[in-house]
N, C-alpha and C positions, 0 to 999 in steps of 0.2 A: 733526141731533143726536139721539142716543140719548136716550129718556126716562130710563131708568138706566144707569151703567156699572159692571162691577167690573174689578179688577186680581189677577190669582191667579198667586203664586209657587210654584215647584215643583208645577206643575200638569199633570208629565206621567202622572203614575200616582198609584194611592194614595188619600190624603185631600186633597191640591189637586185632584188632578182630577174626585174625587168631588164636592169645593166647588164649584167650577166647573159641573159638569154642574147642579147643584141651582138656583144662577142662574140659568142661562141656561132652566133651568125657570120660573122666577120671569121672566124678559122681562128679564133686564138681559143686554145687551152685554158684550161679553168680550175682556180682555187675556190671554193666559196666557202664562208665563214659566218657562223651567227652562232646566239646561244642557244636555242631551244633545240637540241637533237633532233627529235621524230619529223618536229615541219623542215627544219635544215635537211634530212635524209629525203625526204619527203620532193622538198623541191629539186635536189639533187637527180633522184631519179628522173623527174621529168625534162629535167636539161640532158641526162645520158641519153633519154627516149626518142633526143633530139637528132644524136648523131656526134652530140660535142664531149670533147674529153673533159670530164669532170672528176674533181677530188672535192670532197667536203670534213669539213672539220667544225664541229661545236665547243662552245665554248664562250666563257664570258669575256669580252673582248676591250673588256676594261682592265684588265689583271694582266701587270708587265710578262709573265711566266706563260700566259697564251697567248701573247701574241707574238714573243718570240719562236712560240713554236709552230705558230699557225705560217710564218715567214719561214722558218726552216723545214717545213713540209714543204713547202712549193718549191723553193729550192731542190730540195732532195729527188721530188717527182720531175718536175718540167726541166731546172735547170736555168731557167731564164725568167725574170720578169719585165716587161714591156709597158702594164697599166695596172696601176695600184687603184683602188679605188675605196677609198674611205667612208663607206657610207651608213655605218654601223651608228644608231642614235636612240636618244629616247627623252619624249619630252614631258614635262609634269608641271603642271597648273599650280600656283598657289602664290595668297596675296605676301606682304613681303612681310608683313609683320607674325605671318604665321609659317614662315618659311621650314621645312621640317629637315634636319641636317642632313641625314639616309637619305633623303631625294635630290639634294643638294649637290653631296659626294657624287651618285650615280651619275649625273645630269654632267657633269665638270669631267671624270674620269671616262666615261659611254662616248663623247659629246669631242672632247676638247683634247685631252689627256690620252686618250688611245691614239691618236690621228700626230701627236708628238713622235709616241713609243713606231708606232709601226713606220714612220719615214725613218727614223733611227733603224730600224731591226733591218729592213730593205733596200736599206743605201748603197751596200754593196752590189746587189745584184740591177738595182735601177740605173749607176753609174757604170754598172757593165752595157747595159742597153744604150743608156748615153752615147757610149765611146762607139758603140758599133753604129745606130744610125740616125745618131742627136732629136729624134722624136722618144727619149718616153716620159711616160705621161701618169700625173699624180691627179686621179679626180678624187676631191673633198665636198663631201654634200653638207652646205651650209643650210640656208633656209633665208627667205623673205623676212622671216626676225630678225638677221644678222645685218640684216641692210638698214630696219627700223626697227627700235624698240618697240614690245607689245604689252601692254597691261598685262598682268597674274603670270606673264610666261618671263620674268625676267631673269633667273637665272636661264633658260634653254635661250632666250635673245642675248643674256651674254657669254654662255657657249659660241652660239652661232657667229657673234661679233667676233669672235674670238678663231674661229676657222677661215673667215675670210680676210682677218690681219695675216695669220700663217700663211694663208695659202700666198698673200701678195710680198711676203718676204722668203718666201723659198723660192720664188718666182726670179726675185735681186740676186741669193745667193748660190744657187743650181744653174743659171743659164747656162754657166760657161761647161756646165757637163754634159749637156744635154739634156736635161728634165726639165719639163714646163707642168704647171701645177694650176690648175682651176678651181676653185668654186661654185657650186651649183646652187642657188639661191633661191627654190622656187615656193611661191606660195601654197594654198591648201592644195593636196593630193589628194585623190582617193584611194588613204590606202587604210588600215585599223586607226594609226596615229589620227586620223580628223576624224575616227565616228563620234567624237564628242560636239564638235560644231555641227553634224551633215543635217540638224534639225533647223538650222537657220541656213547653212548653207549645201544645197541640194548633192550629193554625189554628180549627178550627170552635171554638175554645173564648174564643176572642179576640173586642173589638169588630172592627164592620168599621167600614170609611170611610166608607160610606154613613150610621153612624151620629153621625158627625163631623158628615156634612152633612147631616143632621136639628138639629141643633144651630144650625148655622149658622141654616139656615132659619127658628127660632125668634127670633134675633136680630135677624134683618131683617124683621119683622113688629111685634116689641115699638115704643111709643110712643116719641119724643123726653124723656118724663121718666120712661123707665127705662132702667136702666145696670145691665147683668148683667157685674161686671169679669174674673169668670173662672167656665168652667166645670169640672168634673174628670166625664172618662170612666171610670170603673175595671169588673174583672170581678169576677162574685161570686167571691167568696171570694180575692180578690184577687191573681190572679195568681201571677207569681211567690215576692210574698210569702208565700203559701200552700203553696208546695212545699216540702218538709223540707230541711232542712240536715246 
């Protein structure tokens, strides 16, 4: 059995797999989880190339039947989970009065709705971690929308809104297990999700992933009686907000 395990969703590019790579820095073992096979494999291999034990699984990570299974794999391999990390999302533009139902669904079940099912599906093995050394640990990648609403994105800002109420009442009701739960808030990334702004707002001008999983990294080191519930990424001068109107 692994001394630590983590479980990382949407961890084929980006800021899961940035999370990911940071772990497995750290000496914990790894599930990783997305839907697209080939880049999911893909990234996989480049984490084994690392040295770190890796498992991967695809799959659509809105659908109750994978993500029970993607939680019963890990179990099965490692035996233990230590850091869940919810990071699997997707977000889509559109004004409200043209709001299209299928991106609606996606955005609510991808977003909001998977991050339910997988505290449910890992309760058992994260209350085992609990009881053994009252640090483990639930990160939920919310987003800088979930702090403030944003013009054309308001179903993914009320997703978002919606991961950082969870995260702040698993917080109330997990304490006494041991599980502490954050939210990660951050503005534009450079990651695919912002190539639709990076024409107003520059990539090199944006956090990176890497700095996501500096964060992380900070989490999994603090003590058992501290609880960071959320953190916010922003750019100076903040982004979009900063661009004229």
């Amino acid at each position: 059995m692994a001394q630590r395990a983590a479980l990382v969703t949407g961890a084929s590019s980006g800021i899961g797999l940035a999370i990911a790579d940071m772990l497995g820095q750290e000496g914990y073992a790894l599930t990783v989880a997305a839907r697209r096979p080939e880049k999911l494999e893909a990234a996989a291999e480049g984490l084994r190339g690392k040295g770190y034990d890796v498992q991967h699984i695809a799959g659509n990570l809105g659908d109750e039947d994978t993500i029970n299974a993607v939680v019963a794999a890990h179990g099965e391999r490692f035996g233990r989970l230590d850091v869940l990390v919810n990071n699997a999302g997707i977000g889509m533009g559109e004004a409200v009065d043209a709001l299209t139902t299928k991106k609606v669904d996606l955005q609510l079940n991808t977003n909001l709705r998977s991050i339910f099912l997988f505290y449910r599906a890992a309760m058992p093995l994260l209350r085992a971690a609990g009881e053994e050394h009252h640090n483990a640990l639930v990160i939920n990648t919310a987003s800088i929308s979930g702090i403030r609403g944003e013009a054309w994105l308001g179903v993914y800002s009320a997703t978002k809104h919606g991961v950082v109420g969870f995260t702040q009442a698993m917080n109330k009701e997990l304490a006494s297990a041991g599980i502490k739960s954050t939210a990660l808030a951050p503005g534009f990334v450079d990651t695919a999700m912002t190539d639709f702004i990076k024409e107003h707002v520059p990539a090199d001008s944006m956090i990176q992933s890497e700095d996501i999983a500096e964060g992380v990294r900070f989490l999994i080191r603090t003590s058992p009686g501290c609880v960071v519930p959320e953190i916010r990424f922003e750019q100076p001068g903040g982004g979009l907000d900063s661009l004229p109107s």
